[in-house]
N, C-alpha and C positions, 0 to 999 in steps of 0.2 A: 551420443545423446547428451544434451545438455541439460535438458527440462524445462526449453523451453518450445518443445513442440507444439504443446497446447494453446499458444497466441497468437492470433491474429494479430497483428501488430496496425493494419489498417482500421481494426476496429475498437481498439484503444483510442478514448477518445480525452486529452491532455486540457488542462485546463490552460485557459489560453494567458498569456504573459506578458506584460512590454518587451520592448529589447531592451531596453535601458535597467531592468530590473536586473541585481542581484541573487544570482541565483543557492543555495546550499551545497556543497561539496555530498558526493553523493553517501550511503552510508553502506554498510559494510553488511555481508549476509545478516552476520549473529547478530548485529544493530538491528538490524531490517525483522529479522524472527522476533527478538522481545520487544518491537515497538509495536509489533502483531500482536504479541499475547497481552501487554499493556492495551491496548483498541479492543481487540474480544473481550478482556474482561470489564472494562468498562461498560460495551457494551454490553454483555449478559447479566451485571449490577442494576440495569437499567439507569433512571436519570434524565436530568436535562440535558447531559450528551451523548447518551446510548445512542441515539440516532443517528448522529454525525460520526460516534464510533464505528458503528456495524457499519456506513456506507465507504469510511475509508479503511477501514480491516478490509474489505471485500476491493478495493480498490487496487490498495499496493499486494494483498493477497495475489491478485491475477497476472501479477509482474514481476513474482519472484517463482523460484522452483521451491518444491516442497520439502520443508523440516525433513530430515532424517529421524 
C-alpha cells in the first residue's frame, strides 16, 4: 500500500499547459505538507484568497498520501 489507492487518476482533471512551457521541478512530501498547511490556513483566516486557497489545498490534498 502506498496511499494512493484512493485516486482515480482518470478523474483528476490537470490544468491544461503549452508544451513549450517550463515546467517546476517537483517538490518533495514535507514541501508538499507545509505548502498544505500554508493553503488551509490561509484559507480558514478567510481573505481575498481564502478561495483560491481552500480550492488548491483540496487540489494537491487529493494527490498526495496523508500526513502521518
Amino acid at each position: 500500500m502506498d496511499g494512493y489507492e484512493r485516486l482515480d487518476l482518470d478523474e483528476i482533471d490537470f490544468a491544461p499547459m503549452e508544451h513549450d512551457t517550463e515546467r517546476l521541478f517537483l517538490l518533495t512530501l514535507n514541501e508538499t505538507y507545509a505548502l498544505l498547511r500554508v493553503l488551509r490556513t490561509a484559507a480558514e483566516e478567510g481573505g481575498v484568497v481564502a478561495g483560491e486557497a481552500d480550492r488548491l489545498a483540496r487540489e494537491i490534498g487529493a494527490r498526495v498520501p496523508p500526513e502521518d
